[in-house]
C-alpha positions in Angstrom: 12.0 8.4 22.8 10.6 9.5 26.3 7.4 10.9 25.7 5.9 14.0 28.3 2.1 14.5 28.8 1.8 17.8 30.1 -1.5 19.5 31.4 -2.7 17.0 33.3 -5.9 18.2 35.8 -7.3 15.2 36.9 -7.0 11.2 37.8 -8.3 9.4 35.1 -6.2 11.5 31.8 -3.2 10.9 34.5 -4.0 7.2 34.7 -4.8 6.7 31.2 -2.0 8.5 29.7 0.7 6.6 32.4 -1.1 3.3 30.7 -0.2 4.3 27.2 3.7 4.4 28.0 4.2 8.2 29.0 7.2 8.8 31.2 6.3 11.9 32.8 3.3 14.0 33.0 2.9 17.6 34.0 1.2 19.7 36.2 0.4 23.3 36.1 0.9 25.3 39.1 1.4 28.8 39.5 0.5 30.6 36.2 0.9 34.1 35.1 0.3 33.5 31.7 -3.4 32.5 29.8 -3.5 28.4 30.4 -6.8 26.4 31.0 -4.8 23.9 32.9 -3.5 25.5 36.2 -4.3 23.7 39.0 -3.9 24.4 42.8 -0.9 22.8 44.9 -3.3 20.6 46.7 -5.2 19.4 43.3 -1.6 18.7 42.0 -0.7 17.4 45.5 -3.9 14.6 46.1 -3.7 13.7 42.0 0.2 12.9 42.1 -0.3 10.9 45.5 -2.7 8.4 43.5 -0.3 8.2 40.9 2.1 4.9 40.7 5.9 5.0 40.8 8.4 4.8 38.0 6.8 7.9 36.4 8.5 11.1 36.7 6.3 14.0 38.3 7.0 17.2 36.7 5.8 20.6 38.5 5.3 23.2 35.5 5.2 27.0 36.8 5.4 30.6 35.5 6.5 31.5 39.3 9.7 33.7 39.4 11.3 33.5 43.4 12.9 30.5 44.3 11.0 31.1 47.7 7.7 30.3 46.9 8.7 27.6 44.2 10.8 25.8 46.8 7.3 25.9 49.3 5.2 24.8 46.5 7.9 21.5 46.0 7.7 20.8 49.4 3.9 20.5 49.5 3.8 18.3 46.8 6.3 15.9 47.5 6.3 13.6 44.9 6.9 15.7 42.5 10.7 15.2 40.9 11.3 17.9 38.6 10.3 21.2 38.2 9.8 22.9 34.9 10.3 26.8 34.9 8.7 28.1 32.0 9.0 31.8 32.5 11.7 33.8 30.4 12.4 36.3 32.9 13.0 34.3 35.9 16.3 34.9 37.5 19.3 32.7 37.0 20.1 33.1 41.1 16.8 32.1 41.7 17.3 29.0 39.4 20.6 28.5 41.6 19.0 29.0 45.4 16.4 26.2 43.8 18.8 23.5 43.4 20.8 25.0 46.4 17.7 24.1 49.0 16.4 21.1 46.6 19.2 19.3 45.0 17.5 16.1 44.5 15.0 18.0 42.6 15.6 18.6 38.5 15.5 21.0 36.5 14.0 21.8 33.2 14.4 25.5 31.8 12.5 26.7 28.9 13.7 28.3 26.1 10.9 30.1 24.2 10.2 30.0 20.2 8.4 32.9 18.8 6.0 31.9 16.4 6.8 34.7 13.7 10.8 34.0 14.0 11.2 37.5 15.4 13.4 36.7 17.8 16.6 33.9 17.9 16.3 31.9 21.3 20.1 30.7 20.1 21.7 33.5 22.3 20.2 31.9 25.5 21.1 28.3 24.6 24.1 28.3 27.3 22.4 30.4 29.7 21.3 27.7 32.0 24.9 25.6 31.7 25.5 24.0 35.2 22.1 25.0 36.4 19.2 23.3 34.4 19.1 19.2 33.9 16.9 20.0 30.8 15.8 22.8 28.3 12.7 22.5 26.7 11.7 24.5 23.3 8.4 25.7 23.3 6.2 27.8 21.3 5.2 31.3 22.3 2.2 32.9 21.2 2.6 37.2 22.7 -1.1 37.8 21.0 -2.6 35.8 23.2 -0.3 36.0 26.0 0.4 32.2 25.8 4.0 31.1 26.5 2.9 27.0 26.1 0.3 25.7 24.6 -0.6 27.8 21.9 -1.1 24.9 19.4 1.7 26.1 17.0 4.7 24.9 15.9 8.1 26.9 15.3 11.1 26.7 13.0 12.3 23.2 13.6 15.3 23.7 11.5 16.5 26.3 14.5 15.4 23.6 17.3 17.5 21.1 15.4 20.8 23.7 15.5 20.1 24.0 19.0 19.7 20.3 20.1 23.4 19.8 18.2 24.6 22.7 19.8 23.4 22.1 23.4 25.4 20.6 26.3 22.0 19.6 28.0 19.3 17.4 26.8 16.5 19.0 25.0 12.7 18.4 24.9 10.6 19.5 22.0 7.6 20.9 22.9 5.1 23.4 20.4 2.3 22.6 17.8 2.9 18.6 18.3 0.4 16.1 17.5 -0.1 12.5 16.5 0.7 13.3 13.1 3.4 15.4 13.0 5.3 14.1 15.9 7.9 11.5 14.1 8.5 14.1 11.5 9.1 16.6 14.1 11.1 13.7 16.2 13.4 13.2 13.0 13.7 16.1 11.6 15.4 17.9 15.4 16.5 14.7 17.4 15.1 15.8 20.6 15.9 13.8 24.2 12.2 13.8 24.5 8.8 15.0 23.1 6.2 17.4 25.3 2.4 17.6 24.3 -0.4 19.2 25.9 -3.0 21.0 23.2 -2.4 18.7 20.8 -4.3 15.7 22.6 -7.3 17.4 23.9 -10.7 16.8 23.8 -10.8 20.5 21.7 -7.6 23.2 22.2 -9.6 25.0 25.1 -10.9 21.8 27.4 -9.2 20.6 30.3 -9.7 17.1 29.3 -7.3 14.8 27.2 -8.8 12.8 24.4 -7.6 8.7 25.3 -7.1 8.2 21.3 -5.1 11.3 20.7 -2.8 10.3 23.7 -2.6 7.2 23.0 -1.6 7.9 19.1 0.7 10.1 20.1 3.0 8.2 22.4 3.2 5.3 20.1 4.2 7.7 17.3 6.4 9.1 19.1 8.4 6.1 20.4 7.8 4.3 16.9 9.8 7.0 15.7 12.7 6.4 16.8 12.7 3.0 16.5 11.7 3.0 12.7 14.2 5.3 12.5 16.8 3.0 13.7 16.1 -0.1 11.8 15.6 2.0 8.5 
């Protein structure tokens, strides 16, 4: 199970988190929604460069034009995918992004509302031959969160569309230490995403080194108990 720290705003959680196993971490850069993670493109640039290889670098933005995403890539060049977490963003600026960036991938989100008032079913195949990824994550209007509001959704819809997707699919939303192999068993994601759920508190900028490390041996204990069960 490949495990995604997401959030990340300075060295140390980075360096800690790579320690305990995570295969990517994210960074928060350009943000239109309510986050108390964004950081600049030269923060995200100067962290990532400290950073060792074999990790992938994930670039997590609300941005909508392709223009200024591309710009931001470019300045932090270690960065391998790019995560585009906005709804309303453009599928030909998805396109002109992996038109000017091929090497660069791409994980779309898909958005969950938390009361169930909308079905995100209908934009499952949206992103067919564009996206590497989707990623189901919680969205909280009230509080004009769209990630990391701390809440999970109706994992019996994420499960019908990881079966029904043609792309892999992270599972992102309300995940913590404790109800992460549950979560992992009950949808079958590709991978798992956590940000709130291994703070210091919901609100810091800070990760807490127990809670990340919990989590990612959960997470990838998961699926191997639940291959030898």
């Amino acid at each position: 199970m490949k495990v995604k720290i997401c959030g990340i705003t300075n060295i140390e959680d980075a360096m800690q988190a790579i320690s305990f196993g995570a295969d990517a971490l994210g960074f928060q850069v350009g943000m239109r929604h309510k986050t108390e993670d964004e950081i600049s493109p030269e923060e995200a640039k100067a962290i990532v460069a400290s950073l060792p290889p074999f990790v992938s670098y994930v670039m997590v933005t609300h941005l909508l034009d392709a223009k200024t995403i591309i710009s931001l890539l470019k300045l932090i060049p270690r960065i391998t995918t790019v995560q585009l977490h906005e709804d309303d963003i453009d599928l030909k600026e998805i396109s002109a992004i992996r038109e000017k960036i091929p090497s660069v991938r791409i994980i779309k989100a898909i958005h969950v509302v938390v009361d169930g008032s909308e079905s995100p079913l209908q934009k499952l195949h949206n992103y067919d031959g564009i996206a590497d990824a989707l990623i189901l994550d919680s969205v909280n209007m009230k509080e004009d969160r769209i990630g990391g509001t701390g809440m999970t959704h109706d994992w019996t819809l994420s499960k019908k569309m990881v079966d029904s997707s043609h792309l892999p699919v992270f599972l992102a939303g309300g995940l913590t230490q404790d109800n992460v192999q549950y979560a992992i068993r009950s949808v079958g994601p590709y991978a798992v995403d956590v940000n709130s759920g291994v703070k210091i508190s919901r609100t810091s900028r800070r990760k807490d080194p127990v809670k990340v490390r919990d989590f990612i041996y959960q997470a990838k204990n998961a699926l191997f108990r639940s291959t030898n069960e």
